[in-house]
C-alpha positions as CSV (number, residue, x, y, z in Angstrom):
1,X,22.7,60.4,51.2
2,X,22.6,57.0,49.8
3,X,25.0,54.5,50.5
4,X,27.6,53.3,48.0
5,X,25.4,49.5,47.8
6,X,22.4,51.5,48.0
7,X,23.0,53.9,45.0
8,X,24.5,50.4,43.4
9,X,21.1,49.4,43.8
10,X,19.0,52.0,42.5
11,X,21.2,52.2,39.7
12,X,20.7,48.3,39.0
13,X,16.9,49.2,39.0
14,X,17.0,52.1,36.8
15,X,19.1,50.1,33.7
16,X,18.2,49.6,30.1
17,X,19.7,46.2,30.8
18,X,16.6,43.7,30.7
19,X,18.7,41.4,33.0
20,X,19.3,43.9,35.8
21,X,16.1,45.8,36.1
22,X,13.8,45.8,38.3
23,X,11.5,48.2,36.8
24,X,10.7,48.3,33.2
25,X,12.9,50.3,30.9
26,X,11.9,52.9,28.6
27,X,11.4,50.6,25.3
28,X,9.2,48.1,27.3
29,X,6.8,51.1,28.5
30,X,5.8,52.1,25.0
31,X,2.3,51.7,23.5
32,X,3.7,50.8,20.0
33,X,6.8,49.4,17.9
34,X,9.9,51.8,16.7
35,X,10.8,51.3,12.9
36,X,14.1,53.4,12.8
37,X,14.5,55.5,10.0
38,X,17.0,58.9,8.9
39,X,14.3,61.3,7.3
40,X,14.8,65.4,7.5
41,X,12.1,67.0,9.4
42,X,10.9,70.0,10.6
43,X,9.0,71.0,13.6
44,X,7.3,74.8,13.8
45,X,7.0,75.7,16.9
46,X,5.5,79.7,17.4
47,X,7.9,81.4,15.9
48,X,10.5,79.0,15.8
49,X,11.5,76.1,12.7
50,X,13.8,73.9,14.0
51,X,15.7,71.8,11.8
52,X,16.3,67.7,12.1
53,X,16.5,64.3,11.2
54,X,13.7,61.9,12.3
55,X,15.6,59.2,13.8
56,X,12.5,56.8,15.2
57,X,9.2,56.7,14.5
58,X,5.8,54.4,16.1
59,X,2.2,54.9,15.6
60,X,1.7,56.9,18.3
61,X,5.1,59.2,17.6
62,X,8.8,59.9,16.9
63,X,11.9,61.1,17.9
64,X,13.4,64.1,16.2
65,X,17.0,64.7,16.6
66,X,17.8,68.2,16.7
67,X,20.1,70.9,18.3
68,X,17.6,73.3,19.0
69,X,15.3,71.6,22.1
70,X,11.8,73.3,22.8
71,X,10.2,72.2,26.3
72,X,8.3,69.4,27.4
73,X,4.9,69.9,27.0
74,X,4.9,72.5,23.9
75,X,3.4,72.0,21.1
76,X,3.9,72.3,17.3
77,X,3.6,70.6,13.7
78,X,6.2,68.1,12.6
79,X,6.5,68.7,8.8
80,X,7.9,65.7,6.3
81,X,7.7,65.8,2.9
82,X,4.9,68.8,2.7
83,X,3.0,66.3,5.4
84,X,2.1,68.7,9.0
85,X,1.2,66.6,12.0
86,X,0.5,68.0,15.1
87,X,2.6,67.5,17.9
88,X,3.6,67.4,21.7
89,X,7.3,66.8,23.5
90,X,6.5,64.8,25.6
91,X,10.8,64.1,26.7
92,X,14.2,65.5,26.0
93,X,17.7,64.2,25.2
94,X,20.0,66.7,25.9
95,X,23.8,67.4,24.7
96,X,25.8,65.5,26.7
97,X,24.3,61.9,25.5
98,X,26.1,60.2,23.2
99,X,23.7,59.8,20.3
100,X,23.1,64.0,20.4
101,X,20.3,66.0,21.2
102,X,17.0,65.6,20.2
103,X,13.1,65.3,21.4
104,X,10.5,62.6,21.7
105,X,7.1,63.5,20.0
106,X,3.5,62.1,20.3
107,X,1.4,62.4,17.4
108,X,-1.8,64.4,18.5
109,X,-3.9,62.6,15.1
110,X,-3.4,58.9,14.4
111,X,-4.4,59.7,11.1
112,X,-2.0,61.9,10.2
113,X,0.9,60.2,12.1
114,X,-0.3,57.2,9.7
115,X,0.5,59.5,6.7
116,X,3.8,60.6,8.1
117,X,4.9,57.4,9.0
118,X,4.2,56.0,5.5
119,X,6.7,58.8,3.9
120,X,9.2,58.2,6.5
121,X,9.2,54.5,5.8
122,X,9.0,54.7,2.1
């Protein structure tokens, strides 16, 4: 079991806080730049249509905020305006967080995600 200072300390480490990390957050790990956007989605997944709002969106992926989570590591097609783009969950945001539930999603085409990036921005 860690020690109070320790767990202190691991926490200080762990922290979106640029000042008080000491390893790099989330945000500073990604390949590509987030626009933030609120555009209704879709994602088919087998059998399953899950409704939600694209809150984020990159080159590389987005975030869809949803109620419904699949796992990490399915896959499925994002669908925006008539637009499908392959995708994989690649993390989860579960209920208790503050901002809600959702999923992060990496574009398995570039060329696609280009095309469903462009709508979402528009």
């Amino acid at each position: 079991m860690l020690a109070f200072s320790e767990k202190g300390d691991f926490l200080a480490r762990r922290t979106r806080d640029p000042v008080l990390a000491e390893e790099p957050t989330r945000d500073e790990r990604r390949r590509s730049r987030r626009q933030l956007v609120a555009t209704p989605a879709h994602l088919r997944a087998g059998e399953l249509t899950l409704v939600g709002v694209i809150c984020d969106i990159s080159d590389t992926g987005a975030f869809l905020q949803t109620n419904l989570l699949i796992e990490i590591g399915e896959t499925g097609v994002l669908i925006v305006e008539g637009v499908e783009a392959a995708v994989r969950v690649i993390w989860l945001r579960g209920n208790a967080h503050e901002d809600g539930p959702g999923m992060g999603l990496v574009f398995a085409d570039a060329g696609v995600a280009a095309q469903v990036r462009a709508l979402v921005e528009a």
